[in-house]
C-alpha positions in Angstrom: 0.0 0.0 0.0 1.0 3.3 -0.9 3.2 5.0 2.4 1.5 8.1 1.2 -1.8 7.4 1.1 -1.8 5.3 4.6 -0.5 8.8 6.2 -3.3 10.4 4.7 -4.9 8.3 6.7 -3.7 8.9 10.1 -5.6 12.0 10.4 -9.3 11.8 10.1 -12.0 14.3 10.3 -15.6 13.0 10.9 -14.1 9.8 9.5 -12.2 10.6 6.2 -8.5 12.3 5.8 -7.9 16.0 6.5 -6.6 16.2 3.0 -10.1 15.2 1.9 -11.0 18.4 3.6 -8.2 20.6 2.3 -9.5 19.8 -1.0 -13.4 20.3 0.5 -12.3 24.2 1.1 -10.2 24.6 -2.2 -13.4 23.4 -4.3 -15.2 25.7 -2.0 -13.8 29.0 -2.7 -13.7 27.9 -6.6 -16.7 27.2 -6.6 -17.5 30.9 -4.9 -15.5 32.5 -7.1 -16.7 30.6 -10.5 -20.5 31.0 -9.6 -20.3 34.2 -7.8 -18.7 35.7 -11.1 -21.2 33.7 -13.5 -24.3 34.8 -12.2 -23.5 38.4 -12.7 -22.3 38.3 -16.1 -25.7 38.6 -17.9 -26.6 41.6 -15.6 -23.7 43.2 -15.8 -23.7 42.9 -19.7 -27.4 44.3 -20.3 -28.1 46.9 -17.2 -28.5 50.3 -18.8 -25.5 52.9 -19.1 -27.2 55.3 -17.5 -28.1 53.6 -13.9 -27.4 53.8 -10.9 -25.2 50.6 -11.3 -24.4 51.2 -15.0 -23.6 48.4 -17.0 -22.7 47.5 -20.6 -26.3 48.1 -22.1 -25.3 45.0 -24.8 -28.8 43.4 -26.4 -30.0 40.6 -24.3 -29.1 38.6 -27.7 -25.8 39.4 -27.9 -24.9 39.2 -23.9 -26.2 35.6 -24.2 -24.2 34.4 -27.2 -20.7 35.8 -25.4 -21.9 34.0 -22.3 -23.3 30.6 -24.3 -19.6 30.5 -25.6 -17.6 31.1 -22.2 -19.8 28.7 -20.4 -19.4 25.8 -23.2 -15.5 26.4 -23.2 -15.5 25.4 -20.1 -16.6 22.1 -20.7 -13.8 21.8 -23.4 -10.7 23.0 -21.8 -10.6 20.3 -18.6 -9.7 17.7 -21.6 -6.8 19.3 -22.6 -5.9 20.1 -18.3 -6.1 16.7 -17.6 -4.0 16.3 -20.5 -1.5 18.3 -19.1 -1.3 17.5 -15.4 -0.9 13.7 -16.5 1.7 14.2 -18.8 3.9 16.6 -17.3 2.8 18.7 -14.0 0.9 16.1 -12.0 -2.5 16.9 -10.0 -1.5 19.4 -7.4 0.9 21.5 -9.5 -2.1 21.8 -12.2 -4.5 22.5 -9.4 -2.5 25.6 -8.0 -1.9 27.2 -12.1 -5.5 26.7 -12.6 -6.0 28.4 -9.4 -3.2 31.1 -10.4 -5.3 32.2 -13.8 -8.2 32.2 -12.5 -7.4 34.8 -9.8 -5.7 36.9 -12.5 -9.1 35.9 -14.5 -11.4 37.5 -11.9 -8.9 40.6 -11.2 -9.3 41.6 -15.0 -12.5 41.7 -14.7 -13.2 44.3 -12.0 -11.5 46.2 -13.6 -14.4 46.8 -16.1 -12.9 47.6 -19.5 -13.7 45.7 -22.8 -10.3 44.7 -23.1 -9.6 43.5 -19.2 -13.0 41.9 -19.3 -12.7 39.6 -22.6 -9.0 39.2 -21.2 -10.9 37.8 -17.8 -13.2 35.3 -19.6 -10.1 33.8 -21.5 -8.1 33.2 -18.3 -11.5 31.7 -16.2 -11.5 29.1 -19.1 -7.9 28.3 -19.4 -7.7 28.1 -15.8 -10.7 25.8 -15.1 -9.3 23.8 -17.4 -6.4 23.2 -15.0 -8.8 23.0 -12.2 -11.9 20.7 -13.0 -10.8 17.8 -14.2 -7.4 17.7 -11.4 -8.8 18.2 -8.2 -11.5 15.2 -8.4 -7.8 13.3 -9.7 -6.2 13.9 -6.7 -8.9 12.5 -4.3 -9.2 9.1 -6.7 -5.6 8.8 -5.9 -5.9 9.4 -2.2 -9.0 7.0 -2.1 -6.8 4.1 -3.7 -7.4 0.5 -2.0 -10.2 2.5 -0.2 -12.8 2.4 -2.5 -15.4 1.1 0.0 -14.8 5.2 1.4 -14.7 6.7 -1.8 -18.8 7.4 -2.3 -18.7 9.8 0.8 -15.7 11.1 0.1 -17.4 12.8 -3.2 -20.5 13.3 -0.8 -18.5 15.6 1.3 -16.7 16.9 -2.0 -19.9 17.8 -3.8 -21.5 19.6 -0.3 -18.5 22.3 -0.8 -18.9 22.5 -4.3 -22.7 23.6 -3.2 -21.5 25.7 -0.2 -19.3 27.7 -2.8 -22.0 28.0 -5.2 -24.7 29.1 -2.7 -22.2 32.0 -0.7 -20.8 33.1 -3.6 -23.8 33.9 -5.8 -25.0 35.6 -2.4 -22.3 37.7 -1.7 -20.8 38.2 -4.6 -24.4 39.2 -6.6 -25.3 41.4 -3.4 -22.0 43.5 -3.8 -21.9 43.8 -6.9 -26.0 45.0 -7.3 -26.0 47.3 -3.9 -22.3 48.9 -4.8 -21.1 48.2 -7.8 -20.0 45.4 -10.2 -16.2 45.5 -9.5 -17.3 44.9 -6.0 -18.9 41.7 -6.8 -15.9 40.5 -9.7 -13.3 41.6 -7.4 -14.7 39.8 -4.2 -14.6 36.5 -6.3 -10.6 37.4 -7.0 -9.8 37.6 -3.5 -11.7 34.0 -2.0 -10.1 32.2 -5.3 -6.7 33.7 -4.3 -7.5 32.6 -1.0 -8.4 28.7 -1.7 -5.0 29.1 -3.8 -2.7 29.9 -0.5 -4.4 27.4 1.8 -4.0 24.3 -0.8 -0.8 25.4 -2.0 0.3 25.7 1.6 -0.9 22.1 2.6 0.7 20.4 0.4 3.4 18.5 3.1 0.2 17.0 4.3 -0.1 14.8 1.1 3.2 13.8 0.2 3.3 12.1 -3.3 -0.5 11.7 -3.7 -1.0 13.9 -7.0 2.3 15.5 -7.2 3.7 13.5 -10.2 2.5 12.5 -13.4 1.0 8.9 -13.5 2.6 6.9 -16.6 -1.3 6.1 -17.2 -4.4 8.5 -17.6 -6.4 7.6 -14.9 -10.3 8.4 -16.0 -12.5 9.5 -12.4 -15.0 7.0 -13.0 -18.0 7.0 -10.7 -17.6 2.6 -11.3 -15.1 0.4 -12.2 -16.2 -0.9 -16.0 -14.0 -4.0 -15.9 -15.1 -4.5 -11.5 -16.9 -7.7 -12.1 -14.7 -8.4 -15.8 -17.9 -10.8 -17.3 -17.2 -13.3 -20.3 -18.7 -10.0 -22.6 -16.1 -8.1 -20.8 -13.2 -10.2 -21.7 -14.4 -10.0 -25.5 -14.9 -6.5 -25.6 -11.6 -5.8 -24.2 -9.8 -8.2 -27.0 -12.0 -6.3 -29.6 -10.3 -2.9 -28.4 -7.4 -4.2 -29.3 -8.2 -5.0 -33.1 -10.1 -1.3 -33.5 -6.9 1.3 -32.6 -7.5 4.7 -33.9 -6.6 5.1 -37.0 -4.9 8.1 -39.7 -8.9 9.1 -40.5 -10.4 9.1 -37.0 -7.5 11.5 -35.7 -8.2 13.4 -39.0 -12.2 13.2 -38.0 -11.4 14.5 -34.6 -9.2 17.4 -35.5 -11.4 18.9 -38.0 -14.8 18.6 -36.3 -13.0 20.4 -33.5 -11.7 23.5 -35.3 -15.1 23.5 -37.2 -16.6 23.9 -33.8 -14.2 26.0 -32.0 -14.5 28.5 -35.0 -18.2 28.2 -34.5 -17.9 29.2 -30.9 -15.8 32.1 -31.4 -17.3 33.2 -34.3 -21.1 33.3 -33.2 -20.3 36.2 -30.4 -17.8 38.1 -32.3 -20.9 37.6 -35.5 -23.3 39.1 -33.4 -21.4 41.8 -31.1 -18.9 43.3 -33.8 -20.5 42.8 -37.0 -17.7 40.3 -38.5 -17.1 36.9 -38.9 -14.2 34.3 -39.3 -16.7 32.3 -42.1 -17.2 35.5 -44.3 -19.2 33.4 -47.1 -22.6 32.1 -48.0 -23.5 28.5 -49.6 -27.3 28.3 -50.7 -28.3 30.9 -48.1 -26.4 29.5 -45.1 -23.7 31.8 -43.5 -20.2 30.9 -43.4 -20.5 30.0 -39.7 -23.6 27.8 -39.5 -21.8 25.8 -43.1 -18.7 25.3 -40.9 -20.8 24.3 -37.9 -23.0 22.0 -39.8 -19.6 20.1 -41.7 -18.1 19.7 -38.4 -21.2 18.0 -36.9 -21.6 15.7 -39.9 -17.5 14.9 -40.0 -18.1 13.8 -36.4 -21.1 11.7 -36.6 -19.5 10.2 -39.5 -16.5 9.3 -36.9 -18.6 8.3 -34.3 -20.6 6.2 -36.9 -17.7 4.7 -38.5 -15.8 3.6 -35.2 -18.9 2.1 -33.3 -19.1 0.0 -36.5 -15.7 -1.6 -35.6 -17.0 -3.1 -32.5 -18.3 -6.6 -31.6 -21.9 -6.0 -31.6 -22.9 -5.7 -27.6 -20.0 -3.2 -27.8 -21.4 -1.3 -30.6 -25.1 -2.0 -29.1 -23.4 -0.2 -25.3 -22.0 2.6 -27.5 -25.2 3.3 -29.4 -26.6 4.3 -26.1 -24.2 5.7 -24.4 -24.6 7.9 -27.5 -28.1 8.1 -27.2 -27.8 9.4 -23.9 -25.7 11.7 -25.1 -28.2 13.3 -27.2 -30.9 13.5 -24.1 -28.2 15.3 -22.4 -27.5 18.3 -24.7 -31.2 18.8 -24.6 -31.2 18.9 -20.1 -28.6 21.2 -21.0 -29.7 23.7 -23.2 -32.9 24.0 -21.1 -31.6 23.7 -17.8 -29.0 26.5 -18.3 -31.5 29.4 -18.9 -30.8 30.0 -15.0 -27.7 32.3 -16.0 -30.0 33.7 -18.8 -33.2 34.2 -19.2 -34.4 33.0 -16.0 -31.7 35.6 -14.2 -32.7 38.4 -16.6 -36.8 37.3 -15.4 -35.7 37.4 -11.7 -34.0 41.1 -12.6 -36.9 42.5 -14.9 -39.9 41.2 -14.8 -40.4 39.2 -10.9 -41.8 41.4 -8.2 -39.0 41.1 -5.5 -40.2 44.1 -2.8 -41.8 42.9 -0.2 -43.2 45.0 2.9 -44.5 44.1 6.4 -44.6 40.4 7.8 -43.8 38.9 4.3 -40.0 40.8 4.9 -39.7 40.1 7.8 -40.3 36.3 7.4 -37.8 36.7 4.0 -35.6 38.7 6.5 -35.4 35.5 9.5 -35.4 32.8 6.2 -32.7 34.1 4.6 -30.7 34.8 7.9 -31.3 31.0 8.5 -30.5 29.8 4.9 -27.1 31.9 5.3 -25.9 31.4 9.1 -26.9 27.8 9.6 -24.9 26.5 7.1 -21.8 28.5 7.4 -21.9 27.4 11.1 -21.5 23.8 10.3 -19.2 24.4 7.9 -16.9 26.7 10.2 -17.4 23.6 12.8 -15.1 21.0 10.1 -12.6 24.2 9.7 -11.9 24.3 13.4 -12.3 20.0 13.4 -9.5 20.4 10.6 -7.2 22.8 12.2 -7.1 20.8 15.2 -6.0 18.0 13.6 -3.5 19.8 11.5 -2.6 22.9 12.8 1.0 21.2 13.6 1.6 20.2 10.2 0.3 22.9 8.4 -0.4 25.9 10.2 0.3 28.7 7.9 -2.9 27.0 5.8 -5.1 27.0 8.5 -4.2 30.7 9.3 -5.2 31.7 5.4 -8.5 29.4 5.7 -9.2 31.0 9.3 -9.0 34.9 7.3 -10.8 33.7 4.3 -13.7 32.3 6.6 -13.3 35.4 9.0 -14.0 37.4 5.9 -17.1 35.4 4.6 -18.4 35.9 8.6 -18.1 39.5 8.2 -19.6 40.0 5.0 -22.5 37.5 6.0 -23.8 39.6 9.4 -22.6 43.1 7.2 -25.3 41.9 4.5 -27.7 40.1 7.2 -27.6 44.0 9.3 -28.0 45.5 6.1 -31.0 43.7 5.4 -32.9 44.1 9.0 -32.1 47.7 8.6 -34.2 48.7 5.5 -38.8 49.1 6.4 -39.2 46.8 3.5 -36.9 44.7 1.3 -36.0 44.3 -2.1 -34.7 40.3 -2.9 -31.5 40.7 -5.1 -32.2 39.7 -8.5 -28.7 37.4 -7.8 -30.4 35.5 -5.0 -32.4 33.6 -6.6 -29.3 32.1 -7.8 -28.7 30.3 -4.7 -31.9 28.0 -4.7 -30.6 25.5 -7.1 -27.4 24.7 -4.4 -29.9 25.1 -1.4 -32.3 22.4 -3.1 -29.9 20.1 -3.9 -28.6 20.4 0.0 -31.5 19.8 1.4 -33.3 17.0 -1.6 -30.0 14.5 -2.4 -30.3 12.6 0.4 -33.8 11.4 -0.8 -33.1 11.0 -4.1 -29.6 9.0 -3.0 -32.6 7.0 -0.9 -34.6 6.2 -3.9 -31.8 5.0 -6.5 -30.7 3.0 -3.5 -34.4 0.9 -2.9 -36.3 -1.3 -5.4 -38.0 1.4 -7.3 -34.8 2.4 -8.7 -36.0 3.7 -12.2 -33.5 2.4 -15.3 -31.5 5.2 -16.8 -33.8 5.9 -19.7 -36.4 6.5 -17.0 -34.4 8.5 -15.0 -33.9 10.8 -18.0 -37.7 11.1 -19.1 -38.5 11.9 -15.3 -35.8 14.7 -15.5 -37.0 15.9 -18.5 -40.2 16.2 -17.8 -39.6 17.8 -14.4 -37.4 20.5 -16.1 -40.5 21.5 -18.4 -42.9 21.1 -16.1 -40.6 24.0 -14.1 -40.9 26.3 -17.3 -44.7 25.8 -17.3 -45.1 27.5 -14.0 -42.8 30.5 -15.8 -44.9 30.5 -18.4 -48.0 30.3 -16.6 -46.4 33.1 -14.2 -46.1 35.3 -17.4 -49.0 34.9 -19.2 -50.6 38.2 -18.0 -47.3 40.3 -19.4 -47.8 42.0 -22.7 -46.2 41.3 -25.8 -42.9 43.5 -25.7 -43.0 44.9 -22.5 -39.3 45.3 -21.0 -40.7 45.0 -17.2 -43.5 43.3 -15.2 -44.0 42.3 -11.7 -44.9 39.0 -11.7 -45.2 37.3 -8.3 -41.2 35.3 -7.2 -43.3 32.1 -6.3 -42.9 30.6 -10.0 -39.3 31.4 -10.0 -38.7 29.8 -7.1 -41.2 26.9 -8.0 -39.0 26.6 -11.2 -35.7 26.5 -9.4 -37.3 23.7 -7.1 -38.6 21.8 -10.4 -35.1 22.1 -12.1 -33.1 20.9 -9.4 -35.0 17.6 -9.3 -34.4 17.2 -12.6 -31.3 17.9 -12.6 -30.6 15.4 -9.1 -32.7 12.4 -11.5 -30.0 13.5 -14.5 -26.8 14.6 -13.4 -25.3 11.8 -11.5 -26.4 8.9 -14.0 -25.1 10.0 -17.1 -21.0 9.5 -16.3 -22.0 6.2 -14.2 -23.9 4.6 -17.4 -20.8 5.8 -19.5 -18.3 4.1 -17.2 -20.3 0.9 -17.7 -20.9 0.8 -21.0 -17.8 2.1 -22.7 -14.9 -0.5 -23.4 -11.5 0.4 -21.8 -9.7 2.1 -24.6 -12.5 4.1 -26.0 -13.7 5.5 -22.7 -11.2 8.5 -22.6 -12.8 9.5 -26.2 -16.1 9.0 -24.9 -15.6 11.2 -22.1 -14.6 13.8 -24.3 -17.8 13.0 -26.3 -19.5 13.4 -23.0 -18.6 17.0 -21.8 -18.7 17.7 -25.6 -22.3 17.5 -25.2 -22.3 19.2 -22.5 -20.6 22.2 -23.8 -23.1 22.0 -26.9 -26.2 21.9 -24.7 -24.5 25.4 -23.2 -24.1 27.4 -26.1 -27.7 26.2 -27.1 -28.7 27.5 -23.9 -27.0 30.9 -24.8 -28.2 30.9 -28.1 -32.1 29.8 -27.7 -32.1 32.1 -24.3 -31.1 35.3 -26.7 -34.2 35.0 -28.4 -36.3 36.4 -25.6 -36.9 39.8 -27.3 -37.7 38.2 -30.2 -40.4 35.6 -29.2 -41.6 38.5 -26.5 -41.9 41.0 -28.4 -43.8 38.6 -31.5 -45.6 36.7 -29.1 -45.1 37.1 -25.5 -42.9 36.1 -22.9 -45.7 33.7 -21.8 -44.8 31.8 -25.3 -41.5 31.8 -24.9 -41.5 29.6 -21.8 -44.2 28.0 -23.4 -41.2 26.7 -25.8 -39.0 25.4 -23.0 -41.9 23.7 -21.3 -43.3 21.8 -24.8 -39.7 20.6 -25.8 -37.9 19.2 -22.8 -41.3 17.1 -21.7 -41.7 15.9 -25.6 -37.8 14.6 -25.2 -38.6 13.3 -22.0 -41.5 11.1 -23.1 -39.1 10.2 -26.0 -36.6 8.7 -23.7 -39.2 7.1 -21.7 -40.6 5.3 -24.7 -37.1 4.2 -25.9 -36.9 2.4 -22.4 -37.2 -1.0 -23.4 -34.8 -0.5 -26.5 -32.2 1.0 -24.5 -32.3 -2.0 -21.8 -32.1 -4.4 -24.9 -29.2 -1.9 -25.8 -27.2 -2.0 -22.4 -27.4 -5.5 -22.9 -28.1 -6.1 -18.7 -25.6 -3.4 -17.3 -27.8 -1.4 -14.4 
């Protein structure tokens, strides 16, 4: 057994090593800085010039093609990270540049201008793709020989991915709305430079765990594919062997990826500036949709052409995997309208003043939703400093300011709050419900996938599906009263928050079983590909979300804003009933893998 790993060991809080924690904290303050920054982009990009918190004034179109692009890089650039930190920097090194960048990312950005600001979107994507894909690394190392451990490891993981998400769309969106943008860019520069000290300053307490390149690309898999190693198994991994990639598949890959990368630049700069890299027309299609449209059909014709090489329950696993795939792009593209359109509703057309007993009650809620949490949280800092403080005090110290500094901001915004007769919600807090939902609901979804009704994973899909629509109908229902065109409206904040509720459970029945089904179904050699296939569909279902969420003026002003969350409530349930039709074809497909 790895010397390392065994002293990692040693020191336990609430049953797992302090380093787990360490890395708890550095996903924490990421996570703060990466949501606290994305949920004010849109706002920041559209509030008038002449405000009192003036922004950019950009079309809601054109805000939401820049932002499609920057959130689908970021699904992109963790392959080419893991990459990296394999092959040359190792886990922890690659953690600490990611960290680095995106600092520098977030201080570009307060800084307001056009050119600091497109500068700051570059270095948040290079550096989360440093980030992502390396921290989740380290703990599979750590967790080697303990797999039994490993499922609440991630459980603890994934609660400070949430904590970061929740505090820092909450302070970062109130700064930034009550005093100013930079406040709220700036804020998210200073907790990620933060998390970049105290990991950085920790690292005696893991020893070689993540700090040199492995000789093999180890893929975070949520289950081992070859774990049981069946008779099918066996085959499939003899058929890998006969199917390497060959002169044309490379060829495939790099030109459907500089079709689509152009694409993704191209679409912003198309719509902001007026130009474009693809400045040509073939019967009536622009340059850029011709490009995006070849690179599409070069890859499915790869993705065709090598399934076709495998044994047939191979090929049948593939096919859908693939499948899946597809069913994801669409959650995607719907579920993402929260940093769109459904911010942009919570800013211009939800009635968030309330006066009397209903602030008051917001008032002792939201005090509860903020203090409660950061209490038990501040309880494993002070469990991990005890434990550590001897090996690593100087990280304990810089975790002690940067929690002493989310303390202060928390009561400063709490005091702020009870102050004011009335209150008006932020626009930015609605933000927080998704992380507050999944919080408090996991647990009994983790309950149900664990008992007999278990759904299968086409199921699991549908019911997500269906739940994401069903969130847009109340949005849709909620808007049905506001006039074609009109720019503001004060629609009641219970069918946002009904929607956020309604997302998140679709998102907790979609989420988690997408990467498990993958790391079951793929064979060995092709399962790095297909991860890259996987977050590829990801990042398309984001810049669909950018791109179908710019149409709001459009359908709005046509129609109404009613109709267009009529859209995103007809679509998602139609694909949902899809998948739960396809059921029995996909079981037949997964050919008995659960």
């Amino acid at each position: 057994m790895n010397t390392d790993i065994e002293n990692l060991f040693k020191d336990k809080v609430i049953g797992h090593p302090a380093g787990l924690f360490v890395l708890f904290f550095t996903e924490m303050w990421e996570r703060f800085s990466f949501y606290g920054m994305r949920i004010l982009l849109v706002l920041f990009l559209t509030a008038p010039i002449l405000s009192d918190n003036p922004g950019w004034e950009w079309p809601r179109e054109h805000a939401l093609a820049l932002i499609g692009t920057y959130a689908s890089l970021l699904y992109l650039t963790p392959i080419i990270g893991g990459w990296i930190a394999d092959k040359i920097t190792g886990y922890r090194v690659a953690v600490v540049i990611g960290c680095l960048i995106m600092t520098l990312g977030h201080a570009a950005m307060a800084l307001e201008t056009t050119m600091t600001f497109y500068l700051g979107l570059a270095l948040l994507v290079i550096g989360t793709g440093f980030f992502k894909p390396n921290i989740t690394s380290i703990i599979s190392e750590m967790y080697k020989g303990k797999e039994s451990k490993k499922d609440g490891a991630y459980t603890i993981f994934y609660m400070g991915v949430n904590a970061g998400a929740f505090f820092g769309m909450m302070l970062c969106g109130y700064l930034a709305e009550n005093f100013g943008w930079s406040w709220g860019f700036g804020l998210a520069g200073i907790f990620m430079m933060l998390g970049m000290l105290q990991f950085w300053l920790a690292k005696n307490l893991f020893g070689n765990v993540g700090g040199k390149p492995s000789l093999k690309h180890v893929v975070e898999i949520p289950q081992n594919i070859n774990e049981e190693a069946p008779k099918e198994q066996e085959e499939a991994n003899v058929d890998e062997k006969l199917n390497p990639f060959t002169m044309m598949d490379k060829v495939l890959i790099i030109l459907s990826s500089l079709g689509g990368l152009l694409y993704l630049f191209n679409d912003p700069l198309e719509k902001i500036e007026g130009t474009s890299l693809a400045p040509f027309e073939i019967g009536g299609l622009s340059g850029s949709n011709v490009v995006v449209l070849t690179a599409l059909v070069l890859f499915l014709i790869l993705l065709v052409t090598r399934i076709a090489r495998y044994i047939p329950i191979v090929r049948d696993r593939i096919i859908a995997v693939s499948i899946f795939g597809i069913f994801t792009v669409f959650f995607f593209a719907f579920f993402e309208q929260s940093l769109g359109s459904m911010t942009l509703f919570a800013r211009d057309y939800t009635d968030r003043t309330l006066v009397g007993n209903s602030a008051m009650i917001f008032k002792v809620v939201d005090a509860l939703l903020t203090t409660v949490p950061l209490i038990i949280i501040t309880w494993v800092l002070f469990l991990l400093a005890k434990k550590t403080f001897s090996r690593i005090g100087l990280s304990n110290i810089i975790l002690a300011i940067a929690f002493a500094g989310l303390w202060f901001l928390v009561i400063f915004r709490l005091m702020d709050k009870f102050s004011q007769e009335g209150n008006e919600v932020d626009a930015t807090w609605f933000g927080i419900l998704n992380s507050f939902f999944i919080i408090t609901l996991a647990p009994l979804f983790s309950k149900w996938w664990e008992s007999k009704y278990n759904p299968s994973a086409a199921m699991k899909y549908g019911i997500g599906l269906i739940l994401l629509g069903l969130g847009f109908a109340f949005l849709s229902y909620g808007a049905s009263e506001i006039p074609s065109g009109a720019k503001t409206a004060s629609v009641s904040m219970i069918f946002l928050i009904l929607a956020y509720l309604l997302h998140t459970m679709g998102e907790l029945c979609i989420s988690p079983v997408g990467l498990s089904y993958l790391s079951k179904l793929v064979p060995a050699r092709m399962i790095g590909f297909m991860f890259g296939v996987w977050y590829l569909a990801i990042a398309v279902g984001q810049k669909a979300a950018g791109t179908m969420g710019g149409m709001i003026d459009k359908i709005s002003e046509q129609y109404s804003l009613g109709t267009f969350f009529l859209i995103f409530t007809l679509i998602p349930i139609g694909v949902g009933l899809v998948s739960i039709v396809l059921n029995p074809l996909l079981k037949r497909l997964m050919h008995n893998v659960r």
